[in-house]
C-alpha positions in Angstrom: -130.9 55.0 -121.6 -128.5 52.5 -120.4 -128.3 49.6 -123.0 -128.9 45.9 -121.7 -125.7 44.1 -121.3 -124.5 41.4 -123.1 -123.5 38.6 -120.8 -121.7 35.7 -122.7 -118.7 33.2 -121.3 -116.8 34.6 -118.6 -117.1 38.0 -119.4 -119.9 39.0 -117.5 -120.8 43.1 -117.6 -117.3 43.3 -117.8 -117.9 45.8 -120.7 -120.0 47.9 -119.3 -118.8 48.2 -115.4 -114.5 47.6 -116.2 -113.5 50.5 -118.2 -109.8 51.9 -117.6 -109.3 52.9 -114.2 -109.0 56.9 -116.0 -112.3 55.9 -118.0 -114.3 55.0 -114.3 -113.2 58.5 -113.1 -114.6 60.4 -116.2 -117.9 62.3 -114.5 -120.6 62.8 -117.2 -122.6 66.0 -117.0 -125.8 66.5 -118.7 -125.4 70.0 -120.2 -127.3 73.1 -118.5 -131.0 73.1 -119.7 -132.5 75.9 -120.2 -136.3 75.7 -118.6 -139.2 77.7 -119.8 -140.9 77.7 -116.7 -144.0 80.7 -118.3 -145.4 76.9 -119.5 -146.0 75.4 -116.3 -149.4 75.8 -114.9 -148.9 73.7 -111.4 -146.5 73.8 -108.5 -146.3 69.7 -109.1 -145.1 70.6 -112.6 -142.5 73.3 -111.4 -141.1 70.6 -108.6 -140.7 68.0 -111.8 -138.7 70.6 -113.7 -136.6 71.3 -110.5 -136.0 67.5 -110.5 -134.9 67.5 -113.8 -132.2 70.0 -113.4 -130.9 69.0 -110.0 -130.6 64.9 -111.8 -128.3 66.7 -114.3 -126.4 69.5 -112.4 -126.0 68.1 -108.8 -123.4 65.2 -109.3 -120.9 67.4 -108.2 -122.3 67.8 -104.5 -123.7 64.6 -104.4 -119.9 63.0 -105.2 -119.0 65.3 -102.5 -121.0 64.0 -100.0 -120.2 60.4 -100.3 -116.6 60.8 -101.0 -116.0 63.5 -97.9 -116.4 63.2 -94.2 -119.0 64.5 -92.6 -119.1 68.5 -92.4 -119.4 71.8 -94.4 -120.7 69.4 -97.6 -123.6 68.9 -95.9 -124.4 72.6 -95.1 -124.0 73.1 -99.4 -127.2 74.1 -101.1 -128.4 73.4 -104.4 -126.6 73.8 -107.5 -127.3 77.5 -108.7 -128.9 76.1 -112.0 -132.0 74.3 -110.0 -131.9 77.2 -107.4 -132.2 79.4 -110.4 -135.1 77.4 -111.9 -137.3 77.0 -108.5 -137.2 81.0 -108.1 -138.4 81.7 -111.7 -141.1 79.0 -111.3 -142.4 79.5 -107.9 -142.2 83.3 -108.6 -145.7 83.1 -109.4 -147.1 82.1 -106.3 -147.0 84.8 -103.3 -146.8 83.5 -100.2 -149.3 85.4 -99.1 -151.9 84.3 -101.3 -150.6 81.4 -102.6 -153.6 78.6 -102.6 -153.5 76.7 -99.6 -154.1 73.6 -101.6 -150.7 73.8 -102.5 -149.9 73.1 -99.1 -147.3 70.1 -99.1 -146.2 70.6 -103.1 -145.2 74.2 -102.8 -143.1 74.1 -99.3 -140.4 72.4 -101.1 -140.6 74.5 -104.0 -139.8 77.6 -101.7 -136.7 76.1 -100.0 -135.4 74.9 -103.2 -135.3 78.5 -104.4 -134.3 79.8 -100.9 -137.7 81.8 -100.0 -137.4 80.3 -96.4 -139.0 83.4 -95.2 -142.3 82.9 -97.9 -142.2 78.7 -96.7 -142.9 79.9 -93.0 -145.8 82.3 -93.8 -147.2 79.8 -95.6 -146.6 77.6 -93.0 -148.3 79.6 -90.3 -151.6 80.2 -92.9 -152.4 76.8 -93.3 -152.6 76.3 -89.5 -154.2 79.7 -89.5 -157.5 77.9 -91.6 -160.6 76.7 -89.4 -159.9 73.3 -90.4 -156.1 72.9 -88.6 -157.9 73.5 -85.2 -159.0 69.5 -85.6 -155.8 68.0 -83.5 -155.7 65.3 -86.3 -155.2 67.5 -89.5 -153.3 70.4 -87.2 -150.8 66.8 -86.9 -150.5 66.3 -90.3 -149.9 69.3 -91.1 -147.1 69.9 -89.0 -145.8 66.3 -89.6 -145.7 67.4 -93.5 -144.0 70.9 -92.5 -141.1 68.9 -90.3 -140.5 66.0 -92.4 -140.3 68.5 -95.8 -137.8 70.9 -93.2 -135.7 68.0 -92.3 -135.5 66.5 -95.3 -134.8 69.7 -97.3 -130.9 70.3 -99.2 -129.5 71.7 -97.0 -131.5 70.6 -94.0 -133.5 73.2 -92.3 -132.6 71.7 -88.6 -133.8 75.1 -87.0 -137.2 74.9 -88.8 -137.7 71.5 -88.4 -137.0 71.6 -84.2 -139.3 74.3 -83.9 -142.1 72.4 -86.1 -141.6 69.0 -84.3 -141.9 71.1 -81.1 -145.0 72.0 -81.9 -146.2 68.5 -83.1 -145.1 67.3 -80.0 -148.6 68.8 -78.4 -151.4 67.9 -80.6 -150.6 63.8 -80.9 -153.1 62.1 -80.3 -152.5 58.3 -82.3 -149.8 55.8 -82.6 -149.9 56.8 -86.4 -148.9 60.3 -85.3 -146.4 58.8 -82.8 -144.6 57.0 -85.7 -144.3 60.0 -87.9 -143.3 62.0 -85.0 -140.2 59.5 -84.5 -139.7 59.3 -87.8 -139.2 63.3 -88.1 -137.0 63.3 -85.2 -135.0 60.5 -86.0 -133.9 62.5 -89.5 -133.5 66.1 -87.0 -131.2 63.9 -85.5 -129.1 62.3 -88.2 -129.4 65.7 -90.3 -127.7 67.1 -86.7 -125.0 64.7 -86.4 -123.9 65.9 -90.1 -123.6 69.2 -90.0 -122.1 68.8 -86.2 -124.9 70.6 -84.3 -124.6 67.8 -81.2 -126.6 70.1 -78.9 -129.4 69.5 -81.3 -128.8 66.5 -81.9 -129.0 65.4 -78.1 -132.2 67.2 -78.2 -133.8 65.2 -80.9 -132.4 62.0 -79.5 -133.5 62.6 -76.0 -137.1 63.1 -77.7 -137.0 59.5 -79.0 -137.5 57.2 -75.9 -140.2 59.6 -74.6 -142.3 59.1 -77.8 -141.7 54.8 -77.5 -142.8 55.6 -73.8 -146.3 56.6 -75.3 -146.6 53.2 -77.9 -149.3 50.5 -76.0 -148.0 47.0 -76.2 -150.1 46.1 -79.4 -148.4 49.2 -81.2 -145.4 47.5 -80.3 -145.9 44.3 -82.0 -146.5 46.3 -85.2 -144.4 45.9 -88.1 -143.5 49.2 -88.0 -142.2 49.2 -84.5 -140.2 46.1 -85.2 -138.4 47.6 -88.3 -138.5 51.3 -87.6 -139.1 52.0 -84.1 -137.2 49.9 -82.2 -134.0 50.2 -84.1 -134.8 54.7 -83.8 -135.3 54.4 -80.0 -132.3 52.1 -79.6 -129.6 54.8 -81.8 -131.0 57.5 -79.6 -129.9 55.1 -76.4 -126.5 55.0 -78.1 -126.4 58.5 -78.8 -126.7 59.5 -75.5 -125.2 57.3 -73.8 -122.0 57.1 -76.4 -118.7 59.0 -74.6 -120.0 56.8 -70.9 -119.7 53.9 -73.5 -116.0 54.7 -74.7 -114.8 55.3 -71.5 -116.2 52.0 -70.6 -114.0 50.4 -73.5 -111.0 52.1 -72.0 -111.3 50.1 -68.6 -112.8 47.1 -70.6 -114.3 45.1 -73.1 -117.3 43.7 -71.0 -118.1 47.2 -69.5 -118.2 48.4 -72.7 -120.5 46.0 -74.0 -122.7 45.9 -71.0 -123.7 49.5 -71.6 -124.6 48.9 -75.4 -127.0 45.4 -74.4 -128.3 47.5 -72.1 -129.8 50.1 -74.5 -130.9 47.1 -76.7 -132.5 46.0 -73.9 -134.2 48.8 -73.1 -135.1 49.9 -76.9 -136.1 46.3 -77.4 -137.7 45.4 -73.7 -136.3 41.9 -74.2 -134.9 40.2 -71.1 -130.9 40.8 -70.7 -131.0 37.1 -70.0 -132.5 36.2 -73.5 -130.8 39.6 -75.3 -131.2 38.9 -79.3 -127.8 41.2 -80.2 -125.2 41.0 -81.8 -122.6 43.4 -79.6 -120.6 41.7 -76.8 -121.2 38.3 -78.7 -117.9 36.0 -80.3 -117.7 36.7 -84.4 -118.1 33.3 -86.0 -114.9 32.2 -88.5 -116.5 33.1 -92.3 -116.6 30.9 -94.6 -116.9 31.1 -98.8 -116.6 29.3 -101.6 -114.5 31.6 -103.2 -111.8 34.2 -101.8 -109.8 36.9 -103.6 -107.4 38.9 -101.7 -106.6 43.1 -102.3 -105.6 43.3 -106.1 -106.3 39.2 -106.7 -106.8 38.5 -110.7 -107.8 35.3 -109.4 -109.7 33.3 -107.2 -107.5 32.6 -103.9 -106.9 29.5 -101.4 -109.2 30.3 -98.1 -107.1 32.8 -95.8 -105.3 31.0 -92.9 -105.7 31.5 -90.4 -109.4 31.8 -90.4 -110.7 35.6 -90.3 -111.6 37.6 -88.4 -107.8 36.6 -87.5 -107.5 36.6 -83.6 -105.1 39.4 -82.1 -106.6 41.7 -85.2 -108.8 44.7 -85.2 -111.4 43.5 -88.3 -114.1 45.1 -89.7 -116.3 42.6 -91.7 -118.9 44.1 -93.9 -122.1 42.4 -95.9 -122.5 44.1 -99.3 -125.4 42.7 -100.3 -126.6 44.3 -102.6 -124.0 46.5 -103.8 -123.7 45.7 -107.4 -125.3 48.5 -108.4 -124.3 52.4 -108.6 -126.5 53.3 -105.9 -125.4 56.2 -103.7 -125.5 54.4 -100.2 -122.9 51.7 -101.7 -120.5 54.2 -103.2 -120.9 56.3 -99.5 -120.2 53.0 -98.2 -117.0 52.7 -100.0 -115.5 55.9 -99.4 -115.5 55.3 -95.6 -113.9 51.6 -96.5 -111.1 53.6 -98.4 -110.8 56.2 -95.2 -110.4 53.9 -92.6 -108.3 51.2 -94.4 -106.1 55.0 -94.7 -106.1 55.3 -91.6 -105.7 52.2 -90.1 -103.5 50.1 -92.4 -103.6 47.0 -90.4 -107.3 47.1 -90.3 -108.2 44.0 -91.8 -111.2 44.5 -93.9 -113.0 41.6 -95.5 -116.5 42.2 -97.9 -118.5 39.5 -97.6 -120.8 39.0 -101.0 -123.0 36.2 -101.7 -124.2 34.6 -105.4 -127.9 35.3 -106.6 -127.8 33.3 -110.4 -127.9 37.2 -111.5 -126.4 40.2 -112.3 -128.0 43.5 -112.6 -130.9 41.7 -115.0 -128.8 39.0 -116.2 -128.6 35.3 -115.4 -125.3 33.8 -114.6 -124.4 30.9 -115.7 -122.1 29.5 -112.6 -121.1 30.8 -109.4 -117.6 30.7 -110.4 -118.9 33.3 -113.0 -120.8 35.3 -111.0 -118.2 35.6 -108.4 -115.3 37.2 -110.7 -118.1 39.7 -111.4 -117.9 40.6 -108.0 -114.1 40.6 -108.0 -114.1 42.9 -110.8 -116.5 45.0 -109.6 -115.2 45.1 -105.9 -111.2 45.1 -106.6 -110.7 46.0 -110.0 -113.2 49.2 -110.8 -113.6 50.2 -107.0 -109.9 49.5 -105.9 -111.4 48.2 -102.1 -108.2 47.8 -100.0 -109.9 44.6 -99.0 -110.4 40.9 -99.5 -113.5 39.6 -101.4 -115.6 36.7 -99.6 -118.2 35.3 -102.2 -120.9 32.5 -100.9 -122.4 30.3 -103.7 -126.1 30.6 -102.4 -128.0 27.7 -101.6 -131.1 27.9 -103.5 -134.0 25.8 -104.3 -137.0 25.9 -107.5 -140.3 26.2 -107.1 -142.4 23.7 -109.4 -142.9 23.6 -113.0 -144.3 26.2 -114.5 -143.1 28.9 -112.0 -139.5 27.5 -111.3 -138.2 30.7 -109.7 -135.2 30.4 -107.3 -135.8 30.8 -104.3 -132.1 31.6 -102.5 -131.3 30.4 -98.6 -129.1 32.0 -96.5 -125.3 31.4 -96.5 -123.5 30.1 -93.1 -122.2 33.7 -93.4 -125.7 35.1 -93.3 -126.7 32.7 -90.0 -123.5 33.6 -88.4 -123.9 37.4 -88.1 -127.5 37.5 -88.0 -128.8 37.8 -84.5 -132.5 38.1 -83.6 -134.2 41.1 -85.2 -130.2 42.3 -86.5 -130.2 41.2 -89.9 -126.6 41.1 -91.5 -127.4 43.0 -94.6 -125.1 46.4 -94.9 -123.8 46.2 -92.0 -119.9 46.3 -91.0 -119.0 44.5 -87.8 -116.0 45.8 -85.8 -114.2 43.2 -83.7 -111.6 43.3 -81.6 -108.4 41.2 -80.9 -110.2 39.1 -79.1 -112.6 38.0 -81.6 -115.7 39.9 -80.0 -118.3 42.4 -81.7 -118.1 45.5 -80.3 -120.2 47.5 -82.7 -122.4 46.7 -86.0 -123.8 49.8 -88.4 -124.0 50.3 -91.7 -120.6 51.3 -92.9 -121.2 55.0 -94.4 -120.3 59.1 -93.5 -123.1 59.7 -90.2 -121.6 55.9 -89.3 -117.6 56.9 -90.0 -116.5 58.1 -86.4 -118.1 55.8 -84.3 -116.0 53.2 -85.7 -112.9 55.6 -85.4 -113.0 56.2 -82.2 -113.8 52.5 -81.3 -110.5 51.4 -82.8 -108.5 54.5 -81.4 -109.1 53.1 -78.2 -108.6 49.4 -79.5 -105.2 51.0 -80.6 -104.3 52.5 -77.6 -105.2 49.7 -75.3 -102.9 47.1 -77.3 -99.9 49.5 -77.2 -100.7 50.6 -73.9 -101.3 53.9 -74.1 -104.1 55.9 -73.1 -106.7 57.1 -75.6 -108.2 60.4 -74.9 -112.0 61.6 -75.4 -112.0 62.6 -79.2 -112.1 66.4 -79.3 -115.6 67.3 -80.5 -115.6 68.4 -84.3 -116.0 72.0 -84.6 -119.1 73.0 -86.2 -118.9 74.4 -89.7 -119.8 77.6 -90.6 -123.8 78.2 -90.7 -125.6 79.0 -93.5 -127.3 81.9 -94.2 -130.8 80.7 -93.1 -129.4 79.1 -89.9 -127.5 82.5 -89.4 -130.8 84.2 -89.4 -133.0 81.7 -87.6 -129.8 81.4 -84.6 -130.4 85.8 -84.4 -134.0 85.6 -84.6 -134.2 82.8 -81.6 -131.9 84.8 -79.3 
């Protein structure tokens, strides 16, 4: 168990988080565990013991993943100990007789021990029972089948297609529509990684079809508003992405036409009352305290204001990154590669007080802004500068007196309509407008490449070339087999 920290005067989880830079790249293992599986009575319990070994053994791959561009990384299976450990313990269950009330548990089980074969059958015999005829539970069914597929290490893309395909005939509720989207959405992301674009295209194109089928009250769902909308609008951008970039080449406005457009269409707000943030003038950020690339010390607000005009800048809102989680160290991996590859990139995090840290109180902004410093520029070494907002805030009355926080002018700025500016990275151009705004991460990383290739090329007047699509890596075995078996 991680101990509580101590937070007194200024040095604020600087003991636990600030170890030498050669003491932050120490990895900790857990040492191998030997599992007596002959004790475990339900597929639940064998999944837990799975868990417990891939928790220990898998930091390796999982480092891999966030600290490598996308490709063969994400093809990797398991780590042989939890593979190892999912074979003994599902050993007892035969496919072919396996309880069918072991449905959803035991299709993970099998992947995890690479018994794709025994996850089909089992597959095809639940759907084989009287009670899968009922469109409804034949939905579910296939719904849990995908989404376990798609969501599998490494993802079964081939299995999960072939499943959605099927889903695709027996939906009959918005409910079933949502899942459906939400299955295809992963197909696609899981596609993108591995470089599979055919599929990809295949999952995206699948996208706008299911919106097509949404009534108007489905549409004023929560659900559509955080989930839908946003799924349907990346598939627009998917396919529409290389008519995009050659739009860029000839101009900004073309460019940016094309991307309100598939807002506009995702969305079906008016292009006259468009709530988006691409094609729109970056406001000048503001904070109340700045620390420039390798500061020690607060610094005097840059001038001129950033994002500097005649500048490529990324801006990026990490709220929420003072934590270990995995999407903040993915995040700063592709900070690290494109401040590499682009020098005069200029990247600035934007960060904001809370009167915490971790489950600490702060005692001053000042305080919980060097935090942030430390954290940000000293232990993560982010080639960039460090914009901290002290968060307007007010209490609620005696006896609750929690803080409620406001947003920062930062937070106003960048947020446009139903485009909140938490995560995100905003690229803008030398002219001072946005041109694109994702979360900064891996499945994110060459969208913004190839934005400021042709950025690049246009200020030194050359011409910027389609990127050359990546080659596929090298299938896996079960993608191997599934490729023969579809030919």
């Amino acid at each position: 168990m991680i101990a509580r920290i101590s937070l007194r005067g200024a040095a604020v989880a600087a003991t636990f988080w600030l170890a030498s830079p050669a003491g932050a790249q120490t990895r900790f293992l857990w040492p191998a565990a030997k599992i007596d599986v002959s004790r475990y009575a339900t597929v639940e319990e064998c999944l837990a013991a799975t868990a417990r070994v891939r928790d220990s053994m898998d930091l390796p791959r999982r480092m891999r993943l966030i600290t490598e561009p996308m490709g063969a990384a994400d093809l990797e299976g398991l780590s042989p100990p939890v593979v190892e450990v999912a074979q003994r313990c599902s050993a007892k269950w035969p496919a072919a007789t396996a309880s069918l009330d072991d449905y959803a548990p035991l299709l993970p089980l099998y992947l995890q021990a690479g018994r794709d074969a025994d996850a089909r059958t089992l597959v095809q015999r639940r759907l084989a029972a009287p009670d899968a005829a009922d469109p409804t539970t034949r939905a579910t069914l296939l719904n849990i089948a995908a989404q376990t597929y798609v969501f599998a290490t490494p993802s079964r893309i081939v299995d999960a297609e072939t499943t959605l395909q099927q889903l695709r005939k027996v939906i009959t509720t918005s409910d079933q529509v949502f899942q459906a989207m939400s299955a295809w959405y992963a197909l696609h992301t899981s596609s993108v990684l591995v470089g599979d674009t055919a599929r990809a295209r295949r999952a995206a194109e699948e996208l706008p079809k299911l919106a097509a089928t949404l009534t108007p009250q489905d549409k004023e769902s929560l659900l559509w508003q955080l989930r839908g909308r946003t799924w349907t609008y990346k598939a627009y951008e998917y396919l529409s992405w290389f008519k995009a970039l050659d739009r860029l080449r000839e101009s900004t406005a073309a460019y940016t036409a094309i991307m309100r457009s598939n807002w506009s269409k995702a969305s079906e707000e008016h292009m006259s009352a468009l709530q988006f943030p691409i094609g729109t003038k970056a406001a000048p950020l503001t904070a109340d305290f700045w620390f420039m690339p390798g500061a020690t010390a607060p610094s005097p607000a840059p001038s001129p204001t950033r994002p500097t005009t005649g500048s490529i800048a990324l801006v990026i809102f990490l709220d929420g990154c003072m934590r270990a989680n995995s999407t903040c160290w993915d995040m700063d991996a592709t900070i690290k590669r494109l401040h590499a590859k682009y020098p005069d990139l200029e990247l600035t995090v934007i960060g904001q007080t809370l009167g915490y840290v971790l489950d600490n109180l702060t005692q001053a902004p000042s305080m919980e802004a060097d935090v942030y410093r430390q954290w940000w520029l000293g232990y993560k070494e982010l080639p960039a500068a460090v914009a901290i907002s002290s968060t307007p805030f007010t209490r609620l009355e005696d006896p609750d007196r929690r803080r409620m926080n406001q947003a920062t002018p930062n937070q106003k700025n960048y947020s446009v309509g139903h485009w909140p500016s938490t995560m995100k990275g905003y690229l803008i151009d030398r002219d001072g407008t946005i041109i694109y705004a994702d979360t900064v991460q891996r499945s994110s990383e060459s969208h913004f490449t190839q934005l400021i290739d042709i950025l690049e090329a246009k200020h030194h007047g050359q011409h910027a070339d389609r990127p050359v699509p990546v080659a596929t890596p090298p299938v896996t075995a079960y993608q191997r087999e599934d490729i023969v078996a579809s030919r």
